[in-house]
N, C-alpha and C positions, 0 to 999 in steps of 0.2 A: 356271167362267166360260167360255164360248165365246169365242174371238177372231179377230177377222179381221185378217190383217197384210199393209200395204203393203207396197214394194218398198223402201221407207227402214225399214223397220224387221226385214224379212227379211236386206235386205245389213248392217245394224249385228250382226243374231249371224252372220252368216257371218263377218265381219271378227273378231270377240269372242270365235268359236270358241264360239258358247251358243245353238248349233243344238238338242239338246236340248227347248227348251221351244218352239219353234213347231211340231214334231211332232204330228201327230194334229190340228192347229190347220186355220184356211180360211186362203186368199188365194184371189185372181180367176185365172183363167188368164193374164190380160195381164201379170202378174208375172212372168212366162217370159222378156216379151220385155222391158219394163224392166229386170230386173237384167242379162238378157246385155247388155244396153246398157250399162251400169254397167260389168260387168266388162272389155267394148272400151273404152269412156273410157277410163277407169284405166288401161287396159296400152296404148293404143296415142295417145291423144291428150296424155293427162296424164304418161304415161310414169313413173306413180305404182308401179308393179306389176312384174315381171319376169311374161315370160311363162310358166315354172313356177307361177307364183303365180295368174295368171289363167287356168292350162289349170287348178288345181287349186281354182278357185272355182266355174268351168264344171260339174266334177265333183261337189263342192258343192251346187250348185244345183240337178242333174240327182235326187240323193240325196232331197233336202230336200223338192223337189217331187214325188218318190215317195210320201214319208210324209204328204202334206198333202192335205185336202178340197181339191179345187181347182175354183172355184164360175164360172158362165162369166155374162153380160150377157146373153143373146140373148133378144131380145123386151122390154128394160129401156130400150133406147136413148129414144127420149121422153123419158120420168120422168125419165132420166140428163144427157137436155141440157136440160131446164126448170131442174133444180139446180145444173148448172157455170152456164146464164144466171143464175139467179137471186144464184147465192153466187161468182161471177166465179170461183170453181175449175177446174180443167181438166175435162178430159171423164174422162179416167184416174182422177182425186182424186172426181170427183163418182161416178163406178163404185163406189171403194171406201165413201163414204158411204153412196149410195143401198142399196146389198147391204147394209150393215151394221145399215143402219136397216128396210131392210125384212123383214131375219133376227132381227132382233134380238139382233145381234153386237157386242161390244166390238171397235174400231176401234185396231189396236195401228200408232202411228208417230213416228215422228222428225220429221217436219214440224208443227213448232208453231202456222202459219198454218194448215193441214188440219186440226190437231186443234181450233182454235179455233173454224174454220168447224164442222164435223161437230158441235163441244158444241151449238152456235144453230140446230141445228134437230133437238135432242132424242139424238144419239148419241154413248152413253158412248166416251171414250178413255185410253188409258194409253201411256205411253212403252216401250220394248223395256226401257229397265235397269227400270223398275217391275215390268214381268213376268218378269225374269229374278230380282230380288231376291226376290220373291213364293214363286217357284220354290225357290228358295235356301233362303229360310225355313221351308218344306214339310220339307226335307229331312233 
């Protein structure tokens, strides 16, 4: 199964430590700038993280996204905001559906509202622990 993974479902194996199975997988380039956002939250607004922890997410993610397809929008934009107007998702969320749907990629995230929209207009989705246990079960 091919899969394409949001920035909610990229940072849930970071945190899980079950980087692993999105290896060799897609995400969008703007996943770049999403999780570094994530991991500033966390360390500096939410004060969720020690900053050891969020230099070594940084690193993390630097790793993760070496190993991954990383698929970019250019020339998508249109089709990309006809579907956030249409399915009131962001511009970001309607990225990862339009790609998904137009590769014919399973759409892996931790946003239940995303996964619900992307089922209603034809794109398969699965949650990270689904693909992590799948993974598991291979093994």
């Amino acid at each position: 199964m091919s899969l394409l993974f949001d920035s909610s479902a990229l940072f849930a194996a970071m945190k899980k430590a079950e980087v692993e199975v999105v290896l060799g997988h897609h995400t969008l380039s703007l996943a770049r700038y999403e999780l570094g956002n994530v991991i500033w939250r966390e360390r500096i607004l939410l004060g969720k993280i020690p900053t050891e922890e969020a230099e070594e997410l940084a690193q993390q993610l630097r790793r993760i996204l070496h190993n991954m397809e990383i698929l970019d929008i250019v020339d998508e934009e249109p089709e990309i905001l006809k579907l956030a107007s249409n399915s009131l998702l962001s511009f970001y969320d309607s990225s990862y559906v339009h790609t998904s749907k137009k590769l014919g990629l399973t759409l892996v995230t931790q946003d239940k509202k995303l996964a619900e929209k992307a089922r209603s207009v034809g794109v398969a989705t699965i949650s990270m622990q689904a693909v992590a246990d799948d993974v598991g079960a291979k093994e």
